[in-house]
DRENMARGU-868004 format. One record per atom (N, C-alpha, C): residue in one letter; atom name; z, x, y. Coordinates in Angstrom, 1 decimal. Example, Ala and Ser with C-alpha at 12.3 -4.5 7.8 and 13.67 -1.06 7.14 Angstrom:
# DRENMARGU-868004
residuo/atomo/up/east/north
A/N/7.8/13.2/-5.7
A/CA/7.8/12.3/-4.5
A/C/7.8/13.2/-3.3
S/N/7.1/12.8/-2.2
S/CA/7.1/13.7/-1.1
S/C/7.9/12.9/0.0
# end
This chain:
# DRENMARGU-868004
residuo/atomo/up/east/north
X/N/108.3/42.2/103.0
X/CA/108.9/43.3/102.2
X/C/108.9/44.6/103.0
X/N/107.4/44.9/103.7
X/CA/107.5/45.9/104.3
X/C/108.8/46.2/105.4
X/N/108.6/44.7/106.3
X/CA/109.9/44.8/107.6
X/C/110.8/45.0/106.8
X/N/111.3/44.9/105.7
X/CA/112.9/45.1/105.3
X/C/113.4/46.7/105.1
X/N/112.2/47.3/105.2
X/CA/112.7/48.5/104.7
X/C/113.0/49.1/105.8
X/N/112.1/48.6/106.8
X/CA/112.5/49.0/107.9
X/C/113.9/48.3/109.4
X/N/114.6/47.8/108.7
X/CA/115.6/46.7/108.9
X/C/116.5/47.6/109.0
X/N/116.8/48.5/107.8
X/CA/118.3/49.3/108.0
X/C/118.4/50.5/109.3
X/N/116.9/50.8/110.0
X/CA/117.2/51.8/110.9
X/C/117.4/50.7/112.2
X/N/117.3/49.4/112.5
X/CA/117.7/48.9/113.3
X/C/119.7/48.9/113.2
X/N/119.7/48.8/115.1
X/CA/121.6/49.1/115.6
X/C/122.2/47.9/115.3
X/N/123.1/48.0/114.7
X/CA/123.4/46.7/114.0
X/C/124.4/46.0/115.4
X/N/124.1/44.7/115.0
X/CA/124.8/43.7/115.9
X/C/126.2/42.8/115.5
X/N/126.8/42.8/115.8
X/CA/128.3/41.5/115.5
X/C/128.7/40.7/117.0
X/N/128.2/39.7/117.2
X/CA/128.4/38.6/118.1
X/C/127.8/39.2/118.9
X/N/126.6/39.5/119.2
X/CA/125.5/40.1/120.2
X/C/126.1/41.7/121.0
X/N/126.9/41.9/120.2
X/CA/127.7/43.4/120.6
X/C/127.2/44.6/119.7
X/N/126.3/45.6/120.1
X/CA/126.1/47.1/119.4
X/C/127.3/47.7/118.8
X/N/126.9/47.8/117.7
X/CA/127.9/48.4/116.4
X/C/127.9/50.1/116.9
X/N/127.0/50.5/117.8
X/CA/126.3/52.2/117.6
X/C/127.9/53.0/117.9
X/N/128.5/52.2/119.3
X/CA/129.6/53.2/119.8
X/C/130.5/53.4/118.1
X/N/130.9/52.3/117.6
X/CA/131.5/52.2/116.5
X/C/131.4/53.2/115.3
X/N/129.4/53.4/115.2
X/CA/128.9/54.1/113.9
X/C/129.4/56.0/114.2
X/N/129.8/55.9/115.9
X/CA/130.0/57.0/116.3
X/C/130.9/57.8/116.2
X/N/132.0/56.6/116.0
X/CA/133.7/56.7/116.2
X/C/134.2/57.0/114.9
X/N/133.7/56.4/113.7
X/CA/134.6/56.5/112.8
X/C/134.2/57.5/112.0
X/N/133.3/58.6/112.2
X/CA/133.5/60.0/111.2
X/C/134.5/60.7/111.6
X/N/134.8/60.4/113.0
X/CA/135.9/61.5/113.6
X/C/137.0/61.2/113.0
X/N/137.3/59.5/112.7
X/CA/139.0/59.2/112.4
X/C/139.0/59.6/110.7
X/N/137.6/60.2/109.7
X/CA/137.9/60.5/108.6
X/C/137.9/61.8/108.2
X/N/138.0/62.5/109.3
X/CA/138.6/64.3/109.4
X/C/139.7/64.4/109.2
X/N/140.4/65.3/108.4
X/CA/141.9/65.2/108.7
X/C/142.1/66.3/109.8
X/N/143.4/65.5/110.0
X/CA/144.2/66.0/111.4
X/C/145.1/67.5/111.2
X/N/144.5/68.6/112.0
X/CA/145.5/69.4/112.0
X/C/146.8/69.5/112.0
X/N/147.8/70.4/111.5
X/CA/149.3/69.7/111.4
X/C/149.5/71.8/112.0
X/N/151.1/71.4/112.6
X/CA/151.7/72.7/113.2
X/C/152.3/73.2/112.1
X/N/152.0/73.1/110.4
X/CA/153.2/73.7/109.7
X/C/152.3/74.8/109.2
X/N/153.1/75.9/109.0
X/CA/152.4/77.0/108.3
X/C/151.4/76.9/107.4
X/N/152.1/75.8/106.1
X/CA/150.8/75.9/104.7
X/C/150.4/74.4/105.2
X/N/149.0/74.4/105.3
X/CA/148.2/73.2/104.9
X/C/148.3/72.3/104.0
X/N/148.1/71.3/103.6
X/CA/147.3/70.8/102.3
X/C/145.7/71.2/101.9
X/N/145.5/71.0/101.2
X/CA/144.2/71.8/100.3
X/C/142.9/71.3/100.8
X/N/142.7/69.7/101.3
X/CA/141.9/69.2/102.4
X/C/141.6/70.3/103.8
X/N/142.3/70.0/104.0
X/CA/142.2/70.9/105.7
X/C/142.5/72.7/105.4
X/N/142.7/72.9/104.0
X/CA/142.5/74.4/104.2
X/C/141.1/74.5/103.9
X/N/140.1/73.8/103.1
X/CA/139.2/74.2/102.9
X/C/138.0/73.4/104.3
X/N/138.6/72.6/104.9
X/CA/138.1/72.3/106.1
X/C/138.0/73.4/106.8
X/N/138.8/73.9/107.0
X/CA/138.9/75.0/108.4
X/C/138.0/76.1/107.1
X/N/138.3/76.1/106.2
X/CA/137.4/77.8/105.8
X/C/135.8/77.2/105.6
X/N/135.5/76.3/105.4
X/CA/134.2/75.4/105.9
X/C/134.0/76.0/107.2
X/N/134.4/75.4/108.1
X/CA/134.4/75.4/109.5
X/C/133.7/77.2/109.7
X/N/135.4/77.7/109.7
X/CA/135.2/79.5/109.9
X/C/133.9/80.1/109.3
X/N/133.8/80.0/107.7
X/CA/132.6/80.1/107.4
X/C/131.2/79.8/108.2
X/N/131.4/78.2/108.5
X/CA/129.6/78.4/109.1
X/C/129.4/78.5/110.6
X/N/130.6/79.2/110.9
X/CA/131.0/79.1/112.6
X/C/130.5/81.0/112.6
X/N/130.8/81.3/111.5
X/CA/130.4/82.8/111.5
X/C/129.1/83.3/111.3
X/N/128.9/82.4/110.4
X/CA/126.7/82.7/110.1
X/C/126.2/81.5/111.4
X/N/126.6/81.1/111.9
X/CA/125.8/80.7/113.2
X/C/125.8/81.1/114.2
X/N/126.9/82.2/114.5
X/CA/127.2/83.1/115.6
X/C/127.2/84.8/115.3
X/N/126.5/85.2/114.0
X/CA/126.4/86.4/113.5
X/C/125.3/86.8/115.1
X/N/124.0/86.1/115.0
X/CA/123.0/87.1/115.4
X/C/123.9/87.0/117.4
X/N/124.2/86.4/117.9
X/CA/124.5/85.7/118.8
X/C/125.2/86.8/119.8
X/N/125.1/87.4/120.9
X/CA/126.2/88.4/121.9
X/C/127.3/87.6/121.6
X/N/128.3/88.7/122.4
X/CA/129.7/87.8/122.4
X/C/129.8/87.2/123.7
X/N/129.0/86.8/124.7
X/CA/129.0/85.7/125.7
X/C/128.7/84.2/124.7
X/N/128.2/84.8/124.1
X/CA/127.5/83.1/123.5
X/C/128.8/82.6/122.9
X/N/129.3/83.8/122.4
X/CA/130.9/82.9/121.3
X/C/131.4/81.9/122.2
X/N/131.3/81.7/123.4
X/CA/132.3/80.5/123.8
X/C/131.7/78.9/123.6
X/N/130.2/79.3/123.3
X/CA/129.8/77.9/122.9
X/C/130.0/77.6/121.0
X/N/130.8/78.1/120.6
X/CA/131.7/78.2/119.1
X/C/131.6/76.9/119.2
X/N/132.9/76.4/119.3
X/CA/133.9/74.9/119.6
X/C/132.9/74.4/119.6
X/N/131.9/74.3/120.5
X/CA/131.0/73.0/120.7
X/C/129.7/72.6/119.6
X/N/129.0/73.8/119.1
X/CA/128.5/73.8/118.2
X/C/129.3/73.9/117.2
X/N/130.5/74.1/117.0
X/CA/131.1/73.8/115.3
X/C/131.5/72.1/115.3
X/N/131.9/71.7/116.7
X/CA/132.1/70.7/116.6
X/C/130.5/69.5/116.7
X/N/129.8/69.8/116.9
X/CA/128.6/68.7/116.5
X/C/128.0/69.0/115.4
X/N/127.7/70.3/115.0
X/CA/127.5/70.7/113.3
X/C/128.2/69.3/112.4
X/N/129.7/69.7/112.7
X/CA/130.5/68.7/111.5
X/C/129.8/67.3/112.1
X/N/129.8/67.2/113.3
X/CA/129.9/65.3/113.6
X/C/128.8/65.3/113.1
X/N/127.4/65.5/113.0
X/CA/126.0/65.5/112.4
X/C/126.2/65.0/110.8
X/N/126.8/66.3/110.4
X/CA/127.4/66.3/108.6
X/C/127.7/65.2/108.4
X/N/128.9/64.9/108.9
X/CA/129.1/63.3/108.5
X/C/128.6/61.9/108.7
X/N/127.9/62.2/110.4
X/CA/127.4/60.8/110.4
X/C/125.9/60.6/109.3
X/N/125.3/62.2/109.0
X/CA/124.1/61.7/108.0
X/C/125.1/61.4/106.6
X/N/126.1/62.0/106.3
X/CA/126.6/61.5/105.0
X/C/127.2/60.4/104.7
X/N/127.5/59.9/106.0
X/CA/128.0/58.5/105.8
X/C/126.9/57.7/105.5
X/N/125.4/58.4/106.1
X/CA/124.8/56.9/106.4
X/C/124.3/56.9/105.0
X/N/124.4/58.0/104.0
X/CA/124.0/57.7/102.3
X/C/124.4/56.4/101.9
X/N/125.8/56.1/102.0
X/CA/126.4/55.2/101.8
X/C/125.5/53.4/101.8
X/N/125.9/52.8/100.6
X/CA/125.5/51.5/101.0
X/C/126.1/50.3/102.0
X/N/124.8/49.9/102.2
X/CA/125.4/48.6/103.6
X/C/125.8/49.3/104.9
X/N/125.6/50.8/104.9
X/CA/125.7/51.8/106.4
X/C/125.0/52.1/107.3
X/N/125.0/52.3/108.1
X/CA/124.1/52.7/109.3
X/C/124.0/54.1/110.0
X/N/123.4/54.7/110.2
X/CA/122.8/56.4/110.1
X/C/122.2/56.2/111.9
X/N/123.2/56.5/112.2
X/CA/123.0/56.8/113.8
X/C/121.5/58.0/114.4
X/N/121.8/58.8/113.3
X/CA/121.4/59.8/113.6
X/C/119.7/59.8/113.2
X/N/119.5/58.5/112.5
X/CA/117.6/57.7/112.8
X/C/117.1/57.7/113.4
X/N/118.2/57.5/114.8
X/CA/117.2/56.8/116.2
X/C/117.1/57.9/116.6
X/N/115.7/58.0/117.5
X/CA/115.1/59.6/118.2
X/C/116.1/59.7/119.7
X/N/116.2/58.2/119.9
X/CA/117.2/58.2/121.3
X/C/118.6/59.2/121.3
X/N/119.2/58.7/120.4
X/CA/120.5/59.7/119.9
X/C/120.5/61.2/119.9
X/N/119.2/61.8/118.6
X/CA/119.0/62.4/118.7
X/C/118.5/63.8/119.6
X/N/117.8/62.9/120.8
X/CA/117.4/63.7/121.9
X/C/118.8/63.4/122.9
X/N/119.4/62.7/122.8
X/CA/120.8/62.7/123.8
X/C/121.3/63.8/123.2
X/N/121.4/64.4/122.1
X/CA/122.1/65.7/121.9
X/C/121.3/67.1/122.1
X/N/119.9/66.5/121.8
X/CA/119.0/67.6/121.7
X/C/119.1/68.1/123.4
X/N/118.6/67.8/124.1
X/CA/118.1/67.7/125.7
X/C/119.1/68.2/126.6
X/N/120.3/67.6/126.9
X/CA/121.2/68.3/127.5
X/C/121.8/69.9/126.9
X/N/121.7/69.9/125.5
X/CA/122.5/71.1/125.1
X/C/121.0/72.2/125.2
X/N/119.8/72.2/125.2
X/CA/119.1/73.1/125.5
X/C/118.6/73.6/126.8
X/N/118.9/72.4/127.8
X/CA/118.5/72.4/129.2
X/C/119.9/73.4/129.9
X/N/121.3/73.5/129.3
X/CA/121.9/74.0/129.1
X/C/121.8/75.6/128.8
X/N/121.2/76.2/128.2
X/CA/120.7/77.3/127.5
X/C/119.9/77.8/128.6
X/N/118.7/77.1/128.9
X/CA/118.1/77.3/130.2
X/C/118.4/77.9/131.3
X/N/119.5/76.8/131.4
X/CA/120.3/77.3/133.2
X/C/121.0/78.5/132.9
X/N/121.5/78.9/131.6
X/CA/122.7/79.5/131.6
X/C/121.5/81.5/131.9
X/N/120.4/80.9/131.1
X/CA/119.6/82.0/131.2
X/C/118.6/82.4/132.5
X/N/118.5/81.6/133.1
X/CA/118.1/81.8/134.5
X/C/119.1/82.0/135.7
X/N/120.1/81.7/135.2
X/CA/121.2/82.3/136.0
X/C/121.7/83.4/136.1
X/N/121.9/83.7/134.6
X/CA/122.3/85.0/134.6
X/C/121.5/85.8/134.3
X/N/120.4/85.5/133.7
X/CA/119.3/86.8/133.7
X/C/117.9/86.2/134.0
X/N/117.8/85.9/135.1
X/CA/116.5/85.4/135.6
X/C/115.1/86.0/135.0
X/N/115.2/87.4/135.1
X/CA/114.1/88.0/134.8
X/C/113.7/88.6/133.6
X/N/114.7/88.6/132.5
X/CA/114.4/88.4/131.2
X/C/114.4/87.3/130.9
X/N/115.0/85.9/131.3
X/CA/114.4/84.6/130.8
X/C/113.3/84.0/131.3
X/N/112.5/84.7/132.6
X/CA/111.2/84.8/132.4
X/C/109.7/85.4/131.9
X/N/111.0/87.1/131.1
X/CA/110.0/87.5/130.7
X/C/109.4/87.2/129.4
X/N/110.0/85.8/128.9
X/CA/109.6/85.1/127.6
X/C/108.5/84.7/127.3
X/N/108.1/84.1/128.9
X/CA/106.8/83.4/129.1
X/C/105.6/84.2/128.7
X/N/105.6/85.4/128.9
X/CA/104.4/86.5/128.8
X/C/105.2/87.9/128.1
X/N/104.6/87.8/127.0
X/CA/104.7/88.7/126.1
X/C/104.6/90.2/126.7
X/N/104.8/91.0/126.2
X/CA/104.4/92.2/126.9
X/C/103.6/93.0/126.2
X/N/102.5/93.5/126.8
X/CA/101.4/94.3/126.2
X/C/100.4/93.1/126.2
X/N/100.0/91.9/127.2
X/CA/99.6/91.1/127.1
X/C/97.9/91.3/127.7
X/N/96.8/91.4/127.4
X/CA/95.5/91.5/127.8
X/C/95.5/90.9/129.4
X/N/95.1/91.6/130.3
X/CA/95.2/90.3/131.8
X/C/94.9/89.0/131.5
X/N/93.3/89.3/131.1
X/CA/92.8/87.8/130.7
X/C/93.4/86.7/130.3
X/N/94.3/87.1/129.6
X/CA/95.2/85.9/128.6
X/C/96.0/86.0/129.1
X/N/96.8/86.5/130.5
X/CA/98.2/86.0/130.6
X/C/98.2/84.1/131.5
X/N/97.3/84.0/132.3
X/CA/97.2/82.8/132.8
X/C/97.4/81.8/131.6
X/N/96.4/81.7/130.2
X/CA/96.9/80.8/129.2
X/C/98.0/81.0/128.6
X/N/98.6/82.4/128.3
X/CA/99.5/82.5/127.4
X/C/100.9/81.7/128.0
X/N/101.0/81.8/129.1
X/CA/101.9/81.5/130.2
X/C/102.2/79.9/130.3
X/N/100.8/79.4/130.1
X/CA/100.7/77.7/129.9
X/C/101.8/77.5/128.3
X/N/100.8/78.3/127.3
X/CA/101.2/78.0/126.3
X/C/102.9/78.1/126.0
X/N/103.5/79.3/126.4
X/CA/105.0/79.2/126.5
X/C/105.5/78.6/127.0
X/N/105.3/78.1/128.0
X/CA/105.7/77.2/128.9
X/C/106.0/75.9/128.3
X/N/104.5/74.9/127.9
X/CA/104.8/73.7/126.5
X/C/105.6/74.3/125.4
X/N/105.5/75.3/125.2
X/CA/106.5/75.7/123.6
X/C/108.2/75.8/124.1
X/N/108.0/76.0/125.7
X/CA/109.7/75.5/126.3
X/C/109.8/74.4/126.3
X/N/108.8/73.8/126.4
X/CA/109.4/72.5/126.8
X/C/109.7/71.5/126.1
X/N/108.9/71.8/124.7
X/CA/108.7/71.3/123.6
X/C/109.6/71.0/122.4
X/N/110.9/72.2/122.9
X/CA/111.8/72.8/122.2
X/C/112.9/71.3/121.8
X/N/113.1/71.3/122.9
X/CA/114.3/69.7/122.4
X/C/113.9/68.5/121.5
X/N/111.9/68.0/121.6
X/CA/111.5/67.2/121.5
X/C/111.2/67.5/120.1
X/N/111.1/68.9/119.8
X/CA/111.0/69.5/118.1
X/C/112.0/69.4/117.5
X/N/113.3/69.1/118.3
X/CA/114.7/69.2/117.7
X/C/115.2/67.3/116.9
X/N/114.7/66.5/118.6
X/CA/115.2/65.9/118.1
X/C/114.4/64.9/116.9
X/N/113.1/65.0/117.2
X/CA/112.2/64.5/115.9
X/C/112.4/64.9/114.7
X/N/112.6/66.4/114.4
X/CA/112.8/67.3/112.9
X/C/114.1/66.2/112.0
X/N/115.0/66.1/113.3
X/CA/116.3/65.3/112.6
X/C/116.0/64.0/112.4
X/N/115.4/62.8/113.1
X/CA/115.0/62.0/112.9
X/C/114.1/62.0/111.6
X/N/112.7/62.4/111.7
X/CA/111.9/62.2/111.0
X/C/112.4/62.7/109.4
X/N/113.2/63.3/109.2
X/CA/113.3/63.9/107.8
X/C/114.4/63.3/107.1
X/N/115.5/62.7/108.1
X/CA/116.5/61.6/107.2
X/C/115.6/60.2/107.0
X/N/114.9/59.5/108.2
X/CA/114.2/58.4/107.8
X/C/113.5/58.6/106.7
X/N/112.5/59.2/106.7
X/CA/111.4/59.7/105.5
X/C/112.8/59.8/104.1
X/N/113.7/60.0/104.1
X/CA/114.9/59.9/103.0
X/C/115.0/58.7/102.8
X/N/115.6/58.2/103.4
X/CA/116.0/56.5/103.2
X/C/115.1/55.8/102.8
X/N/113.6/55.5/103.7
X/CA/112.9/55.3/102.9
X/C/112.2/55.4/101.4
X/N/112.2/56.4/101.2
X/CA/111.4/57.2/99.9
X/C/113.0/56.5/99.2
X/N/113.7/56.9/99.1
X/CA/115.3/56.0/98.5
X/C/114.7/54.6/98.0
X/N/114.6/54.3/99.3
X/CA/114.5/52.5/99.3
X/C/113.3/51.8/98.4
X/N/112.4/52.8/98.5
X/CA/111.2/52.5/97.7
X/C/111.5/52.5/96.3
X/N/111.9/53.8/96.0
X/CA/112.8/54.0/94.4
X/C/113.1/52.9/94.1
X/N/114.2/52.4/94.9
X/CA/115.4/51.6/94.2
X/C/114.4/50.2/94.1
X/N/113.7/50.0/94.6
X/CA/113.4/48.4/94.9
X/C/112.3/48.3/93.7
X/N/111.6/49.5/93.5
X/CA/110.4/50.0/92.2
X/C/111.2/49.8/90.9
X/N/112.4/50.3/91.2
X/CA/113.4/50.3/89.7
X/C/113.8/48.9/89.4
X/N/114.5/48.1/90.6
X/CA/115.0/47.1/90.6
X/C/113.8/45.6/89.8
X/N/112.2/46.2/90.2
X/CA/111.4/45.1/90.0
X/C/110.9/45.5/88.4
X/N/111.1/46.7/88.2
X/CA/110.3/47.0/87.0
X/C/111.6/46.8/85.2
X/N/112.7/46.8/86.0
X/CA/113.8/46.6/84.8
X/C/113.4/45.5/84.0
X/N/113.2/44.0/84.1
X/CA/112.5/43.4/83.6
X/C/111.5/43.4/82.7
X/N/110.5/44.0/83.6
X/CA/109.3/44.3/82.9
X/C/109.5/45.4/81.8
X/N/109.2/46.6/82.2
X/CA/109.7/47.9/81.6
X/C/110.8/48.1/81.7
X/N/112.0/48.1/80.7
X/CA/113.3/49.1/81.1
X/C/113.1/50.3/80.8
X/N/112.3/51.5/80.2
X/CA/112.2/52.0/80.2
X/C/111.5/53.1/81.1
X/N/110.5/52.7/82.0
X/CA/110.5/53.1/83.1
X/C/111.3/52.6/84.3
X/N/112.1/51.8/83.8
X/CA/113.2/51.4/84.9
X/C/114.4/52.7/84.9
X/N/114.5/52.9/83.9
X/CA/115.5/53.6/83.9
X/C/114.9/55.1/84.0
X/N/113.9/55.6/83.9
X/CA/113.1/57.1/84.5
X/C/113.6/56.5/85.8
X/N/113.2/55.4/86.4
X/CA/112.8/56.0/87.8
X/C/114.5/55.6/88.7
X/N/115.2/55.1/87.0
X/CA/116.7/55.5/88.2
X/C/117.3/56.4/88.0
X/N/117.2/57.5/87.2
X/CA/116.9/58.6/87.2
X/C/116.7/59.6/88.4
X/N/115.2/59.2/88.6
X/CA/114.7/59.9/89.8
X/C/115.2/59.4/91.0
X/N/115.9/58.6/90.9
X/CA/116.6/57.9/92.6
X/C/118.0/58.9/92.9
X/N/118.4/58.9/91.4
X/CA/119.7/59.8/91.4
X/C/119.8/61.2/92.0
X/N/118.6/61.8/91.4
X/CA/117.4/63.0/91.8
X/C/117.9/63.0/93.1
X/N/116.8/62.3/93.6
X/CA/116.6/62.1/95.1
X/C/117.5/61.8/95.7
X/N/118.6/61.1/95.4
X/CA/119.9/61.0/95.9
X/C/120.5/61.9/96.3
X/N/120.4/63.0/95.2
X/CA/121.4/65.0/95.2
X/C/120.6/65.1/96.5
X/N/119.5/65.0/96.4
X/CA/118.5/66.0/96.9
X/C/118.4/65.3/98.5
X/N/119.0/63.8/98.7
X/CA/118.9/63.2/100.1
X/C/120.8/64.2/101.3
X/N/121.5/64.5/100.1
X/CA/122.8/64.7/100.2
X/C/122.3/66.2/100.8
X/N/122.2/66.9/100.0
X/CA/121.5/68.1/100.7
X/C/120.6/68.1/102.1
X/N/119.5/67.2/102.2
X/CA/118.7/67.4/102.9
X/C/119.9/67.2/104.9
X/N/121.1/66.0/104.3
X/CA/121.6/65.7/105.5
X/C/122.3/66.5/105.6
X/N/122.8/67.6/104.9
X/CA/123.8/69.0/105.5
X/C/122.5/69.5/106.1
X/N/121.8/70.2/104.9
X/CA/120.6/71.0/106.1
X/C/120.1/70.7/107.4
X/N/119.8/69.6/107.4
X/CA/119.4/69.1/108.3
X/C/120.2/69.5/109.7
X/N/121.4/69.4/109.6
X/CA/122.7/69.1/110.7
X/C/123.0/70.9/110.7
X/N/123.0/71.3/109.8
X/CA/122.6/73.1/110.1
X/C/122.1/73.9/110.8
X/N/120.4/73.5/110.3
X/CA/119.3/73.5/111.2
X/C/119.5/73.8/112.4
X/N/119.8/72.2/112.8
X/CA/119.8/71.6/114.4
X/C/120.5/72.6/114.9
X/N/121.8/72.7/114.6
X/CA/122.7/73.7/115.7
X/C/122.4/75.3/115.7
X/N/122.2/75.3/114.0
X/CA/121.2/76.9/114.0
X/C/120.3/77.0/114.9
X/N/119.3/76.4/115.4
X/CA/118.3/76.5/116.3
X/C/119.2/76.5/117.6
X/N/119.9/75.5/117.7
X/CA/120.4/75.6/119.7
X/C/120.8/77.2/119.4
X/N/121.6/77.5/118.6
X/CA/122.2/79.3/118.7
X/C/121.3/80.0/118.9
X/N/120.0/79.6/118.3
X/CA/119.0/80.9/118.4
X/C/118.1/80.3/119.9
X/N/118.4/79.4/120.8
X/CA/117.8/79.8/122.3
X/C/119.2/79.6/122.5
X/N/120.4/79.9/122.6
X/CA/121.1/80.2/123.4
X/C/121.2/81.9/123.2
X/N/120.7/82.4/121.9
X/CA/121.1/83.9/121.8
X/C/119.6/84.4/122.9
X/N/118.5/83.8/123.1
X/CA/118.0/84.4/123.8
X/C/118.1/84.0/125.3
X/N/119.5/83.6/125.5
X/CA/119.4/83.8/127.3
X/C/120.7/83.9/127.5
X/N/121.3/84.7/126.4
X/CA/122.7/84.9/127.0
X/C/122.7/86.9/126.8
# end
């Protein structure tokens, strides 16, 4: 019983072929498509004022060098949103479990941040490492310690995402299988506790916007400190 719960975060297979490129592909084909005519339909206007909306509070605190990384962070914001919302869905798979994935987005896009800040401002993206007004004595450790807290940065990113949709599914999974054994016995605590799955359902639906918020919120805020 235990392995089964842990079954759904395995990459699903059809004739010894990985389903993952697949779980990747199909949020994009359920966006609708921009059109060149003046009025929209009501889908894609409130797409785009979605979009504009959280393209503006994640680029509020941000210089205007950073604006050109818009597009790319509005564009994995949404791909995030959907592949956790899809993976609510029964019989689905949630790409966004595996730490591997995760850190493929995390790693390159802050190593990124990095270079952009050592290039062009060497000496303020060094002066991160050591605070200023710093005691002599402590700048040798404090220097270590910022140093792990850089480095640390992607590996915080891509775990936070991982770890808090699995911990969802799970705690889900448990619900439903607690409800599903006790309907027999008790319907009346059957039905509390499907209740509380429903709960937890709102409350998993939320957690996978936030979550995909977060994430890109955070790359903005080390990209706003090295641009």
């Amino acid at each position: 019983m235990t392995l089964s719960f842990f079954d759904q975060f395995s990459s699903p297979m059809f004739l010894g072929i990985p389903l993952m490129a697949l779980a990747l592909v199909v949020p994009w084909l359920l966006l609708p498509t921009p059109t060149t005519r003046w009025l929209n339909n009501r889908l894609l206007t409130l797409q785009n004022w979605f979009i504009g909306r959280l393209t503006r509070e994640l680029f509020l605190p941000v210089n205007l060098p950073g604006h050109k990384w818009a597009l790319l962070l509005a564009s994995l914001m949404l791909f995030l949103i959907s592949l956790n919302m899809l993976g609510l869905l029964p019989y689905t798979f949630t790409p966004t479990t595996q730490l591997s994935l995760n850190m493929g987005f995390a790693l390159p896009l802050w190593m990124a941040t990095v270079i952009i800040g050592m290039r062009n401002q060497p000496t303020e993206a060094l002066g991160h490492l050591l605070p200023e007004g710093t005691p002599t004595l402590l700048i040798p450790v404090l220097i270590v310690i910022e140093t792990i807290s850089l480095f640390i940065r992607p590996l915080a990113l891509g775990v936070r995402l991982t770890a808090n949709l699995t911990a969802g599914h799970l705690f889900n999974s448990l619900i439903a299988t607690a409800a599903t054994v006790l309907l027999p016995l008790m319907p009346t605590v059957a039905i509390l506790t499907a209740i509380l799955l429903f709960l937890l359902t709102l409350l998993e639906v939320a957690v996978a916007m936030i979550q995909a918020y977060v994430f890109v919120l955070l790359l903005s805020l080390y990209l706003q400190e090295n641009v």
